[in-house]
C-alpha positions in Angstrom: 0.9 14.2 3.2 3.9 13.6 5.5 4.7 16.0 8.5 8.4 16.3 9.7 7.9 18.2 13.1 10.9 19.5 15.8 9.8 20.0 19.4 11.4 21.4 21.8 14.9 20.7 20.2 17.6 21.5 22.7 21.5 20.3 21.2 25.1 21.2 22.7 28.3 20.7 21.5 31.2 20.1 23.6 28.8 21.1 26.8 27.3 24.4 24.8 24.0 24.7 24.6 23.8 25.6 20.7 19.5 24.8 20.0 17.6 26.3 23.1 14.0 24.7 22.4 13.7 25.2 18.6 10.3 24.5 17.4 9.4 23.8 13.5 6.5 21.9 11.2 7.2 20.9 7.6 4.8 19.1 5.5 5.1 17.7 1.9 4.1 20.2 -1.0 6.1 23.1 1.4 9.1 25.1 1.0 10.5 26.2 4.3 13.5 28.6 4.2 15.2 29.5 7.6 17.2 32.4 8.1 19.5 34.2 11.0 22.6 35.7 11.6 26.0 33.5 11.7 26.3 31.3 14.6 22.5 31.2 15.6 22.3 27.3 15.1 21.3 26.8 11.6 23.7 24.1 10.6 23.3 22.6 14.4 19.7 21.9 13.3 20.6 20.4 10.3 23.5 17.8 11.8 21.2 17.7 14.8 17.9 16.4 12.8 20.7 13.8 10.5 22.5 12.5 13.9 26.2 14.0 13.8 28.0 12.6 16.8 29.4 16.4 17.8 25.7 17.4 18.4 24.1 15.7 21.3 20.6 16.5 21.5 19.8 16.8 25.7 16.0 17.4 24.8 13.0 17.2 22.4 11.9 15.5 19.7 11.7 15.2 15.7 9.1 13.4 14.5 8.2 11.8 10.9 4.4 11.0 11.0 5.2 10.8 15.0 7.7 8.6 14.7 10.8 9.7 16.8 14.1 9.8 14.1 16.4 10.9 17.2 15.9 6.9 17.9 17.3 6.0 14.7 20.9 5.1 13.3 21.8 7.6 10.9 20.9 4.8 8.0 18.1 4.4 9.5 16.9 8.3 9.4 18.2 8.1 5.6 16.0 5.2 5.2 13.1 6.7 6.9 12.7 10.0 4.2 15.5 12.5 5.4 18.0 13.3 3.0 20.8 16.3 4.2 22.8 18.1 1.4 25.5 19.5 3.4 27.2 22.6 3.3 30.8 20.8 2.6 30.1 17.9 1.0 32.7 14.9 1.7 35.0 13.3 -1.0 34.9 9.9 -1.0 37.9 8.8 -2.8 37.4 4.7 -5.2 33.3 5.2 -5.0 31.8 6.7 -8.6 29.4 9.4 -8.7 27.1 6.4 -10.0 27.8 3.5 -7.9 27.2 5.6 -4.9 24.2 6.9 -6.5 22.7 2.9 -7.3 23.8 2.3 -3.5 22.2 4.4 -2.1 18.8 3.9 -4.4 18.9 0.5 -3.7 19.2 0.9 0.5 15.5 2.3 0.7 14.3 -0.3 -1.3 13.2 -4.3 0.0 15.3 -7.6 -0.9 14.6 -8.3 -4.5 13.1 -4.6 -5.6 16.6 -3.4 -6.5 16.5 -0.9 -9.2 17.4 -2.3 -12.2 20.6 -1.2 -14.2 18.8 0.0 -17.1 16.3 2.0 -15.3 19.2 3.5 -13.1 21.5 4.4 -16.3 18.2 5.9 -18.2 17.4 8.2 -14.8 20.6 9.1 -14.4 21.0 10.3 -17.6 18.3 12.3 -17.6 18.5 14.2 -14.6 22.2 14.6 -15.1 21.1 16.1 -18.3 18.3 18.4 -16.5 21.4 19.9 -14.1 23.4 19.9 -16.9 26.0 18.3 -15.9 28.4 16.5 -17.9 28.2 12.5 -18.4 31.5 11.7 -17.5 31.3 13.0 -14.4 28.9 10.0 -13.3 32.1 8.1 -13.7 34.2 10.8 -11.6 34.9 9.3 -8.0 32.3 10.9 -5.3 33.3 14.8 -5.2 37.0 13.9 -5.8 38.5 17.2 -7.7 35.4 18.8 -8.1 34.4 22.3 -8.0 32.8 24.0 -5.5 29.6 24.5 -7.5 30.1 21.0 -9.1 29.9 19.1 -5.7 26.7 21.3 -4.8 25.2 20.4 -8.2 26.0 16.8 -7.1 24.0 17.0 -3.7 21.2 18.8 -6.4 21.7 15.3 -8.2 21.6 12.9 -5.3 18.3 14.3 -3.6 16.5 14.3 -7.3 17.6 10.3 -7.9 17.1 9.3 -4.3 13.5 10.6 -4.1 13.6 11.4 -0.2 10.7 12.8 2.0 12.0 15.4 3.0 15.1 17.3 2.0 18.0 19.4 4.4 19.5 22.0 2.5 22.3 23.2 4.1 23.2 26.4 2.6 23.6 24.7 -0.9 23.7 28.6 -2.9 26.9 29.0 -0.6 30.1 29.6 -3.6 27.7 29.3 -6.6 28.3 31.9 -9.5 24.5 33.0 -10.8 24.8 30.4 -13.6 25.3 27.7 -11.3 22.7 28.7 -8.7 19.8 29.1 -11.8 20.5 24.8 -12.3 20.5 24.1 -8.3 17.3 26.2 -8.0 16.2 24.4 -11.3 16.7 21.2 -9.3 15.1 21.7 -6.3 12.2 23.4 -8.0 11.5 20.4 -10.0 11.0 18.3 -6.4 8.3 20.0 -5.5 5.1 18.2 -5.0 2.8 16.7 -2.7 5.6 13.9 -2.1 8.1 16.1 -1.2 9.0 18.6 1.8 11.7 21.1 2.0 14.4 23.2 4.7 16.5 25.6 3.2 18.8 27.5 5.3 20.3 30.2 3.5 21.9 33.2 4.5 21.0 35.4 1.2 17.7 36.2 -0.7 19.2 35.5 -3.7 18.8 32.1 -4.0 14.9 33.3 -3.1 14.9 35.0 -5.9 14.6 31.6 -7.3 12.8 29.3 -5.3 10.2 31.2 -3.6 9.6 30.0 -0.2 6.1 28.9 1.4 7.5 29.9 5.1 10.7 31.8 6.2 11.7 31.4 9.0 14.3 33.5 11.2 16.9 31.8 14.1 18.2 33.9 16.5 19.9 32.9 19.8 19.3 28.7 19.1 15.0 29.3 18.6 12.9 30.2 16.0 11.8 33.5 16.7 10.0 35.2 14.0 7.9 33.3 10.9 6.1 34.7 8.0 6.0 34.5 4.0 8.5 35.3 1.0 8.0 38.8 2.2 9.5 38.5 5.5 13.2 37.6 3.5 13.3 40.7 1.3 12.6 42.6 4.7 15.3 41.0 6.2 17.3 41.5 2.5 16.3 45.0 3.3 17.0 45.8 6.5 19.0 43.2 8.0 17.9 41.4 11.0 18.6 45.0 13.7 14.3 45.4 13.5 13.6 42.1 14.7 16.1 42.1 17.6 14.0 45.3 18.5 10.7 44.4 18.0 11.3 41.1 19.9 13.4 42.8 22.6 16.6 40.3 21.8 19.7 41.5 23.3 23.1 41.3 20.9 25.3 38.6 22.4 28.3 37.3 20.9 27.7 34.4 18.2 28.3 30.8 19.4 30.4 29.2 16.4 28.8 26.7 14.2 30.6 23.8 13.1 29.4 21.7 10.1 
């Protein structure tokens, strides 16, 4: 079992103080889900934890099997187990779907235990098949032209091929008709295991309705500040997040904006 731990995260942005001492543990074999009203730091965390240069963490610590990842080049973190699917996924025009794909396989591996081209093609195939997604578009340059769901099936794709620790979903049901959210949740479903750890940050219990969550969390104001079960989300589904700021005593302030 692996443990991807957050301690005392504080980030800005532009001198903001966005993550005020945000506290999480993840282990393989978990679903985590975090929830929380816009502009409460969710995507922070996630840029935060993958080293975007906009967030500059000022304090705190996150740790793979204690080892610090804030220390790392962002290869380095990719290299170490953390995979982000992001919430508006880049096109990178002249790189196919596959050769970006065999890359990137091939950069967590030693000198001279490259994946071999026959193995790649056969995986590929498959798990393209298991999203099904069609086999051309392995040959499609990197999320050039495609749709909004297509690009989120792609980040589905990448994390299943790439194996990594632990996973950053970034609100990845975001734009996804029901048809295409039934194949993402299909995906990340299938990753579950003892070898594999996961952060959803979501906004809606739909995409719960799919993948039901070990912990959900709930951000408010840059901290986590409220944990509990699957049950805690259709609450919040439910009632929205008003009870919580009561129960907990949180004044409403005005939102700090997120940027991806």
């Amino acid at each position: 079992m692996a443990t991807l731990e957050i301690k005392d995260l504080h980030v800005e942005i532009d001198g903001k103080e966005i993550l005020k001492g945000l506290n999480l543990t993840i282990n393989t074999n978990e679903v985590h889900a975090i929830m929380g009203p816009n502009g409460t730091g969710k995507s922070t965390l996630a840029s935060a934890i993958m080293g975007h240069p906009k967030y500059e963490v000022t304090q705190g610590e996150v740790l793979i099997d204690g080892e610090n990842v804030l220390d790392m080049e962002v290869d380095e973190r990719a290299k170490a187990g953390l995979f982000l699917a992001m919430q508006y996924p880049s096109e990178i025009p002249g790189v196919t779907n596959a050769d970006f794909l065999r890359s990137a396989i091939n950069a967590r591996r030693e000198e001279g235990d490259e994946i071999s081209l026959m193995k790649f093609i056969r995986e590929l195939d498959k798990t393209m098949d298991f999203l099904e997604m069609p086999e051309e578009m392995s040959q499609r340059y990197l999320n050039e032209g495609f749709s909004g769901g297509e690009k989120k099936r792609n980040e589905i794709l990448q994390m299943m091929m790439i194996k990594p620790t632990f996973g950053i979903l970034d609100e990845i049901d975001s734009g996804l008709d029901i048809d295409a959210l039934k194949v993402v949740s299909k995906g990340i479903n299938q990753m579950r295991g003892e070898g594999f750890g996961c952060l959803m940050i979501t906004h809606y219990q739909r995409l719960l309705n799919y993948i039901t969550p070990d912990h959900v969390h709930v951000m408010m104001q840059g901290k986590v500040v409220k944990s509990g079960g699957a049950e805690l989300a259709q609450r919040l589904e439910a009632e929205g997040y008003e009870w919580i700021k009561q129960e907990l005593g949180i004044e409403n302030t005005d939102a700090v904006t997120e940027e991806a």
